[in-house]
N, CA and C atoms as an extended XYZ file, in Angstrom:
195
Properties=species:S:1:pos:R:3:atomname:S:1:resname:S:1:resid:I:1 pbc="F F F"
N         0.839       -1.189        0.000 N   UNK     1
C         0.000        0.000        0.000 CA  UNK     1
C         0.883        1.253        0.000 C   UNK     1
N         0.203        2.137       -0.896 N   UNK     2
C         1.337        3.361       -0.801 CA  UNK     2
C         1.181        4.389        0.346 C   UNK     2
N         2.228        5.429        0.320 N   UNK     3
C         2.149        5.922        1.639 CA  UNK     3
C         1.216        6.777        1.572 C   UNK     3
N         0.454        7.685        2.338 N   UNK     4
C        -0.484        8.473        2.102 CA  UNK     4
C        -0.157        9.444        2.467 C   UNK     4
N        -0.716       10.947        1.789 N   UNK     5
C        -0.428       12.011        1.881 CA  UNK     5
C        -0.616       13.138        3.101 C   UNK     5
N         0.365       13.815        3.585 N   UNK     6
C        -0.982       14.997        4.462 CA  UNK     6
C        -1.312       15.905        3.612 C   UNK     6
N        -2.823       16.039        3.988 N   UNK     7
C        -2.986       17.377        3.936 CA  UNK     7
C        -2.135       18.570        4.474 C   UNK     7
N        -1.489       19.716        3.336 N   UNK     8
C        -0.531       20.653        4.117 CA  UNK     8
C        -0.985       21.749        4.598 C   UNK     8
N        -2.680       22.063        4.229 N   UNK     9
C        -3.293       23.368        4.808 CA  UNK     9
C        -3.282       22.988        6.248 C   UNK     9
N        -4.098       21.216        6.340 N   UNK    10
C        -4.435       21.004        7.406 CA  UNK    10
C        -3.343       21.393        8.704 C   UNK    10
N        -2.018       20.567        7.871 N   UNK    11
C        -0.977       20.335        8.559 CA  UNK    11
C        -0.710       21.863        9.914 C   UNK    11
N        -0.428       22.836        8.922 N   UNK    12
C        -0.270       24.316        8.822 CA  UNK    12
C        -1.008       25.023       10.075 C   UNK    12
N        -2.272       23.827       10.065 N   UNK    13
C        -3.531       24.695       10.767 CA  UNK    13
C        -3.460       23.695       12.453 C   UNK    13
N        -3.414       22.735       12.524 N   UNK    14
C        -3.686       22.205       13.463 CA  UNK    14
C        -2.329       21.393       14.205 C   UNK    14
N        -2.238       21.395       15.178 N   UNK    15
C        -0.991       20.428       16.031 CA  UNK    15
C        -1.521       19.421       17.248 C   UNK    15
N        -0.779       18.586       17.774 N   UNK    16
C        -1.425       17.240       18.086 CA  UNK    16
C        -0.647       18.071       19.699 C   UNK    16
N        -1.249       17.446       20.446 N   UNK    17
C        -0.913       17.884       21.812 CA  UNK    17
C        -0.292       16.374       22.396 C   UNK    17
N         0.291       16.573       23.559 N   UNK    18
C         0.914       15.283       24.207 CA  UNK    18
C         0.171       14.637       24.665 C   UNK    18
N        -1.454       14.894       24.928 N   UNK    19
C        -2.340       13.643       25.408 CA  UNK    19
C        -2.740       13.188       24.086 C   UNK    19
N        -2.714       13.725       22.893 N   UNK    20
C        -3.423       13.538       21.669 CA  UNK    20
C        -4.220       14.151       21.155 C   UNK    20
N        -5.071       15.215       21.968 N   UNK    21
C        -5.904       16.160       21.506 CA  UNK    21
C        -5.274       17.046       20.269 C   UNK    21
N        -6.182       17.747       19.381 N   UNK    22
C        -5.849       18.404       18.678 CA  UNK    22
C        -6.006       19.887       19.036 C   UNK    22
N        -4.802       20.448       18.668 N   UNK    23
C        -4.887       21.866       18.958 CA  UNK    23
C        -5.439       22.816       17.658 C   UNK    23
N        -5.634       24.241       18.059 N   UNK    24
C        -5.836       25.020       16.943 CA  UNK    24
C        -5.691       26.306       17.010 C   UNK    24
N        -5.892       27.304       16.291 N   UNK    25
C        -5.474       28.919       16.637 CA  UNK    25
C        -7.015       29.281       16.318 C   UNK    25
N        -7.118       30.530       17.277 N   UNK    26
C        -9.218       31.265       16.821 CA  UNK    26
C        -8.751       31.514       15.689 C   UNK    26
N        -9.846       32.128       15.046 N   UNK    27
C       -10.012       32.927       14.143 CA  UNK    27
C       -10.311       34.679       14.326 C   UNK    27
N       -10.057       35.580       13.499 N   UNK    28
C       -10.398       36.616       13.201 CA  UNK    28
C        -8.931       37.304       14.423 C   UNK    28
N        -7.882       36.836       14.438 N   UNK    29
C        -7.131       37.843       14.503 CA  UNK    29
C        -5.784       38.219       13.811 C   UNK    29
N        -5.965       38.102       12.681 N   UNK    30
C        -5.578       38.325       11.206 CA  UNK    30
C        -5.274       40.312       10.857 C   UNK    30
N        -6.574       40.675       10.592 N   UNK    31
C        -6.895       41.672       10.368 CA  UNK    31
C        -7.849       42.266       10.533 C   UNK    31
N        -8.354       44.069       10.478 N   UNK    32
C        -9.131       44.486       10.916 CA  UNK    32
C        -9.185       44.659       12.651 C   UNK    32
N        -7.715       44.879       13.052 N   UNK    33
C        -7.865       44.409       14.473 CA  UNK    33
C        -8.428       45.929       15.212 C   UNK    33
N        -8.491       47.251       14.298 N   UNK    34
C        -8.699       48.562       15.041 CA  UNK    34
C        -9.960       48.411       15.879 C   UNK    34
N       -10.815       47.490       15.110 N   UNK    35
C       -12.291       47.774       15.816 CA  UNK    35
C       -12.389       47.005       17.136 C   UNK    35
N       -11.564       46.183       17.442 N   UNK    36
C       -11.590       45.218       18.292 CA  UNK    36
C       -11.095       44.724       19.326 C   UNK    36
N       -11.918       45.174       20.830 N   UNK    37
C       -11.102       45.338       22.066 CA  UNK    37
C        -9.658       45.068       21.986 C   UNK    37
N        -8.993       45.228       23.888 N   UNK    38
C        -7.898       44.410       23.608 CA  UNK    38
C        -8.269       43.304       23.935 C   UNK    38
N        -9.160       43.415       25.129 N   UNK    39
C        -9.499       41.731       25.610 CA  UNK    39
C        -9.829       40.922       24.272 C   UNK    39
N       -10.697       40.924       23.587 N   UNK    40
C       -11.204       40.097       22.284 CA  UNK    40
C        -9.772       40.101       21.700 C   UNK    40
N        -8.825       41.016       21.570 N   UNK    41
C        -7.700       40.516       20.715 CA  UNK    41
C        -6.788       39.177       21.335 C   UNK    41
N        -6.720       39.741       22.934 N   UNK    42
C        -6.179       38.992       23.777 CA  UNK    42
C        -6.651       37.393       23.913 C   UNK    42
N        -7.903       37.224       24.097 N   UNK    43
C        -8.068       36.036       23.609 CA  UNK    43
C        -8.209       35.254       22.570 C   UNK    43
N        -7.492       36.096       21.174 N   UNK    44
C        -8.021       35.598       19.964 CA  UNK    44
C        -6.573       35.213       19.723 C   UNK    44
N        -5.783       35.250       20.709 N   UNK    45
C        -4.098       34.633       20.769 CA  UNK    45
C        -3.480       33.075       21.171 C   UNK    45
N        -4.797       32.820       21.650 N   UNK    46
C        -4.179       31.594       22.965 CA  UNK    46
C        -5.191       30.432       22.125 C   UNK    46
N        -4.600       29.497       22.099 N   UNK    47
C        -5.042       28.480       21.298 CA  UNK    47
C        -6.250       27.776       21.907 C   UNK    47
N        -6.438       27.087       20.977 N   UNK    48
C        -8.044       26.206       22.029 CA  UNK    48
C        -8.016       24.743       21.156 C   UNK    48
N        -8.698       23.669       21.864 N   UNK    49
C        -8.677       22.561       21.213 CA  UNK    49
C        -9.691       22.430       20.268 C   UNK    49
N        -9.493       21.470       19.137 N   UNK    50
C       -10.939       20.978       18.085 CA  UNK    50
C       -11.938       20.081       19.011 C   UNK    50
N       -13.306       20.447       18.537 N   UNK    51
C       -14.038       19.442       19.131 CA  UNK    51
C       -13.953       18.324       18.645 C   UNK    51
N       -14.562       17.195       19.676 N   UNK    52
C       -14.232       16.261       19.526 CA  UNK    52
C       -14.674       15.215       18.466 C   UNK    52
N       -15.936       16.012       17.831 N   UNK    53
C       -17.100       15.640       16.736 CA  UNK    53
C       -16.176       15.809       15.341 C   UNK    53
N       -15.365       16.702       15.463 N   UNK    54
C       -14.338       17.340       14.613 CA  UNK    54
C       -13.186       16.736       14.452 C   UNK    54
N       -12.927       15.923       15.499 N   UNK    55
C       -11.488       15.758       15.543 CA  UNK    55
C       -11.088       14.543       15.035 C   UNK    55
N       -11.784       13.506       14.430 N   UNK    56
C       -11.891       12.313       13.470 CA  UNK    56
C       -11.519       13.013       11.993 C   UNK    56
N       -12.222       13.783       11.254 N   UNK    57
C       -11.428       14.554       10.282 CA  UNK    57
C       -10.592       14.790       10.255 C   UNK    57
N       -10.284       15.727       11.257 N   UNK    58
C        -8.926       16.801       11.124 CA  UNK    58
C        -7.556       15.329       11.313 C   UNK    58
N        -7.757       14.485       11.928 N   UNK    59
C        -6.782       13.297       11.887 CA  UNK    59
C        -6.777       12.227       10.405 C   UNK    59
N        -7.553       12.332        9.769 N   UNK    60
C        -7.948       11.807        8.768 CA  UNK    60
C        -7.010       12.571        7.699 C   UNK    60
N        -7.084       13.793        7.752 N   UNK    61
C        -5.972       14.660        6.807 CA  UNK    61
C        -4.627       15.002        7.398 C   UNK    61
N        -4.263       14.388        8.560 N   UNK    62
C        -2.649       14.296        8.694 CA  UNK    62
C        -2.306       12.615        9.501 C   UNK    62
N        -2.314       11.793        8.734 N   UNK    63
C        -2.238       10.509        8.902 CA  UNK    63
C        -1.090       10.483        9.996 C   UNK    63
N         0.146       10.615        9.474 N   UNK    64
C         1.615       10.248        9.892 CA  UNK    64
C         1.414       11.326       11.455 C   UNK    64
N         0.839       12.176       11.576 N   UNK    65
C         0.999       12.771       12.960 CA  UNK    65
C         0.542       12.596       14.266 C   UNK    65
């Protein structure tokens, strides 16, 4: 069987934590940040995990990790 590929967006986007959970970064702190507290910026820094409904996919597109 041949080897299978990752996905590299996925790769890019998500990291595996030491219990196995998957990690991830929010969204929306990119750009447009003038309008938007500091607190809302502040927490749009600190990572959060995928749910768990989610997290069968997101492993599905990075096999080897």
């Amino acid at each position: 069987m041949p080897k299978l590929k990752t996905n590299k967006s996925a790769q890019k986007r998500f990291k595996l934590t030491k219990t196995g959970k998957v990690k991830r970064m929010r969204e929306g702190a990119r750009h447009i940040l003038t309008k938007k507290t500091r607190k809302r910026k502040r927490r749009l820094g600190s990572a959060t995990t995928v749910d768990k409904t989610f997290e069968k996919k997101v492993r599905g597109l990075m096999p080897y990790a």
